[in-house]
C-alpha positions in Angstrom: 0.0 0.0 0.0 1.1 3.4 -0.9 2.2 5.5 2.1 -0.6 8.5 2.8 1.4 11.8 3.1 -0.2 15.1 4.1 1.9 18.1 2.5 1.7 21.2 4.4 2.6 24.5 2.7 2.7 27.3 4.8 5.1 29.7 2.9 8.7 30.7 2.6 11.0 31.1 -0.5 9.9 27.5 -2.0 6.8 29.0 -3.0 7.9 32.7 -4.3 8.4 34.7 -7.5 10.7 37.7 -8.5 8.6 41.0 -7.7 10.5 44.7 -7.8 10.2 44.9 -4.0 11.9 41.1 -4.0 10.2 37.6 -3.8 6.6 37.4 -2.9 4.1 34.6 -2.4 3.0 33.7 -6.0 -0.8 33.2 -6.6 -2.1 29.5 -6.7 1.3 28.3 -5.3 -0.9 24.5 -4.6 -1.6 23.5 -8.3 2.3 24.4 -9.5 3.1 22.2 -6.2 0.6 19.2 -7.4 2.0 19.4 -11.2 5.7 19.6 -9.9 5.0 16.3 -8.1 2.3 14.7 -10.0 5.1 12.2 -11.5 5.2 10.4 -8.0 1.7 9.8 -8.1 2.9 5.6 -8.5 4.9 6.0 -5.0 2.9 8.1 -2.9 -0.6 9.1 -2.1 0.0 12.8 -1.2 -2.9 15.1 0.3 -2.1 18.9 0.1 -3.1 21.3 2.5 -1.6 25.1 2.3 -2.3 28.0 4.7 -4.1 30.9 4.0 -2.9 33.5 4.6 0.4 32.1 4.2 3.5 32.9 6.4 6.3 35.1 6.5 8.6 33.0 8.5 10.1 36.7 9.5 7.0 37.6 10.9 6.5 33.8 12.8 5.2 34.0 15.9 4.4 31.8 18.6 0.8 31.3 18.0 1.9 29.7 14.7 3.6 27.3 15.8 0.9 26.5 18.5 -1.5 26.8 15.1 1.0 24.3 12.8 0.9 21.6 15.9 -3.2 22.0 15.8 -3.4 21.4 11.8 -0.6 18.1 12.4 -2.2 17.0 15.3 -5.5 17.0 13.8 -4.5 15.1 10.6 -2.7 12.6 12.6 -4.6 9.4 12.5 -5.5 10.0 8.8 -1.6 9.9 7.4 1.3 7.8 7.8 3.6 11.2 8.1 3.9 14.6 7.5 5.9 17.3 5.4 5.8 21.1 6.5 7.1 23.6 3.3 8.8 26.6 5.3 10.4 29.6 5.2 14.1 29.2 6.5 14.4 32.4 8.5 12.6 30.8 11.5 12.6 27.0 10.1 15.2 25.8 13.0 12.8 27.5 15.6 9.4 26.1 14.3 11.0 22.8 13.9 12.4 22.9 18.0 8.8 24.0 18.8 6.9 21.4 17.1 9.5 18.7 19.1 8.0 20.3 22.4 4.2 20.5 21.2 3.8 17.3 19.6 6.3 15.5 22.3 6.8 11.6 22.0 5.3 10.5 18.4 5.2 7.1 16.2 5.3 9.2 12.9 8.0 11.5 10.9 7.1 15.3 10.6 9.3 16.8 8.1 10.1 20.4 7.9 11.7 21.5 4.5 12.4 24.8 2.7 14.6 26.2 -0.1 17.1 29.0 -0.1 15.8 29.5 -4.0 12.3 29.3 -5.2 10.2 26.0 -6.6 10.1 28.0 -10.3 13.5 29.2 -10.8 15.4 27.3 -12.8 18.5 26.6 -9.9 16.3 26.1 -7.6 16.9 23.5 -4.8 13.2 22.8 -4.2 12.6 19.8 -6.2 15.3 18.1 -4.3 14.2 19.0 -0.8 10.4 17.9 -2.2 11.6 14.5 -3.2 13.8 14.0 0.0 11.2 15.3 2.3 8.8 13.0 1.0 11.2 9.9 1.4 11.9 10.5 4.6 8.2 11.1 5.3 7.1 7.7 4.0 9.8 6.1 6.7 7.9 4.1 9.7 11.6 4.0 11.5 11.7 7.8 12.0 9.3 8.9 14.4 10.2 12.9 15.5 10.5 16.2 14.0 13.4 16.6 11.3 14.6 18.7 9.0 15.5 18.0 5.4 17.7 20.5 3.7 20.3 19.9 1.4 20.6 15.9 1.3 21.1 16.9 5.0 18.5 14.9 8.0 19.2 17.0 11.1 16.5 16.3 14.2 14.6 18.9 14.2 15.9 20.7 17.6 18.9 20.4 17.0 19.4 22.4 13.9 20.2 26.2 13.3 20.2 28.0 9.8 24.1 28.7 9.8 24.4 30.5 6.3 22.1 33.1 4.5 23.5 32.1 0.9 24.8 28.8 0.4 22.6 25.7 -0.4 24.2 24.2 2.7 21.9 26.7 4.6 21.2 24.1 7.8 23.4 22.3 10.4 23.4 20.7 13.6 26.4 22.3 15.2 26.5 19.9 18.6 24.9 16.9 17.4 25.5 14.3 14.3 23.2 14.2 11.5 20.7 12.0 11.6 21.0 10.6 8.2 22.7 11.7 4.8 20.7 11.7 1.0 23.5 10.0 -0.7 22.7 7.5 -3.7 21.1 5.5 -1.2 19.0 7.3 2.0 21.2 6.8 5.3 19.8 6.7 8.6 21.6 6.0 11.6 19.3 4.2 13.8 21.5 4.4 16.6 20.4 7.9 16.8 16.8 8.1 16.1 14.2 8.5 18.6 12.0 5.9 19.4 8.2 5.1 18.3 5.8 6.7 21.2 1.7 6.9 21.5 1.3 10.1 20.9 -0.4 11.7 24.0 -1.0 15.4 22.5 -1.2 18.5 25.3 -2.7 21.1 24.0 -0.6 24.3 25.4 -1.6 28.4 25.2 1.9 29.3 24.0 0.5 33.4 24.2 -0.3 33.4 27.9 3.4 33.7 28.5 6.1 35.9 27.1 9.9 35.0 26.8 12.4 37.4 26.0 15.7 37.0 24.8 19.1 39.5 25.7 22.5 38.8 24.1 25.7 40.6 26.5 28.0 42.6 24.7 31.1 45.0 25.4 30.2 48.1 27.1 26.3 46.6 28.2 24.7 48.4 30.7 22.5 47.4 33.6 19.8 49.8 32.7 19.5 47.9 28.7 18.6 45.0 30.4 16.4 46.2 33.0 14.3 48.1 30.2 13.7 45.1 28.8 12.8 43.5 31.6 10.1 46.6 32.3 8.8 47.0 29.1 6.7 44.1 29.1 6.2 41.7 32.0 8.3 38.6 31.4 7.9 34.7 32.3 11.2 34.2 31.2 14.9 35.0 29.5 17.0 33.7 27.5 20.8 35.1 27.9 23.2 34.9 25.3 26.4 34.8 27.4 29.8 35.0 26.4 32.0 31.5 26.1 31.4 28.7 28.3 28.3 31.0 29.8 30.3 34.0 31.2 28.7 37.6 31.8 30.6 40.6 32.9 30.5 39.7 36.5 32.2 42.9 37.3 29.3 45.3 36.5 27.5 45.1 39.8 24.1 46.9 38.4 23.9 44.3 36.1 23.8 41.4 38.4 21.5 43.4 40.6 19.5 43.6 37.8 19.2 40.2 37.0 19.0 38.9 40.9 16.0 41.5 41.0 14.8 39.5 37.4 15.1 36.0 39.4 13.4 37.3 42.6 10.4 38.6 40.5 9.9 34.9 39.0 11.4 35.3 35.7 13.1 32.5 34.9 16.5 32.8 33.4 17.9 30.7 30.9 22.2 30.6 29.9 22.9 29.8 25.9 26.1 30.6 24.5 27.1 32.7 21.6 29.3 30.7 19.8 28.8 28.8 17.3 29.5 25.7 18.8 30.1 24.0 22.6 27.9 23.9 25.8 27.1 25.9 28.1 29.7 25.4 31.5 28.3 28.0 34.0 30.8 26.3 36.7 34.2 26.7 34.9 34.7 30.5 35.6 33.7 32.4 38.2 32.5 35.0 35.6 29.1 32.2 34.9 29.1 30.3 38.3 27.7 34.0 39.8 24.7 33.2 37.4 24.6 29.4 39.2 24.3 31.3 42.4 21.8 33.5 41.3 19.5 30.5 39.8 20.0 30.7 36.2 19.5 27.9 34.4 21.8 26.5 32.1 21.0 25.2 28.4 23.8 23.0 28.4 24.6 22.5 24.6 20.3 23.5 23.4 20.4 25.7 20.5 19.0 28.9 21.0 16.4 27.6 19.5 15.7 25.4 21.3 16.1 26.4 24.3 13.9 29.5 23.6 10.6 27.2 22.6 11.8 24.7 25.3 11.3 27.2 27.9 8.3 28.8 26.0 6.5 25.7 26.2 7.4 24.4 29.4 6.0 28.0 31.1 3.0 27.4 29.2 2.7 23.9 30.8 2.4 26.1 33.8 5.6 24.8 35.6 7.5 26.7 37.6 10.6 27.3 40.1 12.3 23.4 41.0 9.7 21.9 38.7 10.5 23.8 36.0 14.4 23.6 36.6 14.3 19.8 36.7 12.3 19.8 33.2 14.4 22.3 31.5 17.1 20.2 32.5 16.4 16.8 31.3 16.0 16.2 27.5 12.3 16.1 26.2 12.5 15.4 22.7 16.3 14.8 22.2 17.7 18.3 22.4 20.3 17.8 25.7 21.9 15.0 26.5 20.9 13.3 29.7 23.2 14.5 32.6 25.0 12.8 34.3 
């Protein structure tokens, strides 16, 4: 029996044409998707479903992605898995979300973009279509991936790491789950395993998370603006290193002691590229273990940014929330030790 795909098509370059302002969304996207695919008609049984209106994934916010694990989770029992079309400016973020939303699953979820649109003739598209669909129709894969450039990277896991090259998608702290070569290869050893689904549905807008990179010359009164303007449930900290913040501005860890004891939770990510989060190997980040931040250990930003968004909005909070953050949900932290 053919495998019974939903294709979801909620925007992004894939499905854009040349306009003088730049790429827009091109009018009746869906029956240029259908023709471009029609040819695996012997393979697959593809439904397609597209948003309307469609999304900018620059203007993505979190109710989207509480929206896109409705539309899934609804469709569930009627396919054997699932491909999202997206825009890669937030692709790596929707992806980590979706992990949290849809939590342990028995089917593949497949998020897939294109740095070049479905019409032009260079255009990656096709590729990613045909991939994404593949890997789709695969009963041993049973999470949240992303397919980009013969690259299978688990979905919370993965950051966009280039603007222009094909190669727009890595997963900078954790191997690839699989490679498109002539032959698809999965390593198994690394996949998560087959769950019941047991779908919690989550109000993502009744909290607000904030994020605040440091940077030479900060001061104490940027980040307690922030704090003000809106009231926060949480914050993410992009921290220098191994998790280090300029311990000697004093105002500035006033200000974040004063964040903690209002019952924002603070969260440590790193800015580089690579590495995990050590907030005990200078004294520079163990100040931020003493005030009760968090650490994301080696979590994307991402991830640990719609980890923390959806754990608030499971209303946990202080240890309970600590102990979750800590351990992995959906494969995005290794398990401490």
């Amino acid at each position: 029996m053919k495998p019974k795909l939903l294709l979801l098509h909620s925007g992004g370059t894939i499905g854009m044409q040349p306009s003088a302002e730049g790429y827009q969304p091109m009018p009746s996207f869906l029956p240029t998707l259908q023709a471009e695919l029609a040819h695996l008609d012997a393979l697959y049984q593809i439904h397609f479903l597209e948003l309307s209106p469609l999304m900018d994934s620059a203007n993505l916010q979190a109710r989207d992605w509480q929206h896109l694990a409705r539309l899934l989770i609804a469709h569930w029992e009627d396919y054997d898995g699932f491909v999202l079309l997206h825009g890669t400016d937030t692709l790596a973020y929707s992806a980590s979300a979706l992990s949290f939303l849809l939590g342990p699953i028995n089917k593949p979820v497949v998020l897939t973009g294109s740095q070049i649109p479905l019409l032009h003739p260079r255009s990656d598209a096709h590729q990613h279509l045909l991939e994404a669909l593949m890997l789709a129709s695969r009963p041993e894969l049973n999470e949240v991936v992303i397919c980009f450039h013969q690259r299978i990277l688990r979905g919370n896991r993965s950051r966009k790491v280039h603007s222009q090259a094909m190669a727009a998608f890595d997963s900078p702290n954790f191997p690839w789950l699989g490679e498109m070569q002539i032959e698809l290869q999965l390593e198994s050893s690394l996949l998560l395993p087959a769950a019941t689904p047991e779908f919690v549905e989550v109000d993502l807008e009744s909290v607000r998370v904030a994020q605040f990179s440091f940077f030479p010359g900060v001061e104490a009164e940027q980040l307690h603006a922030m704090i003000q303007a809106r009231p926060l449930d949480g914050l993410v900290l992009h921290t220098y290193g191994a998790g280090n913040i300029p311990q000697g501005n004093q105002d500035l860890v006033r200000v974040l002691e004063a964040a903690q004891a209002q019952g924002i939770t603070l969260v440590n990510t790193t800015q580089c590229a690579q590495g995990a989060v050590n907030q005990q190997a200078y004294a520079a980040g163990s100040l931020l273990s003493r005030i009760g931040v968090l650490s994301a250990q080696e979590m994307t930003p991402e991830a640990a940014f719609t980890k923390l968004t959806y754990l608030l909005a499971r209303d946990l909070r202080g240890s309970e929330l600590a102990q979750a953050f800590t351990l992995p949900l959906r494969g995005e932290v290794h398990l401490s030790e």
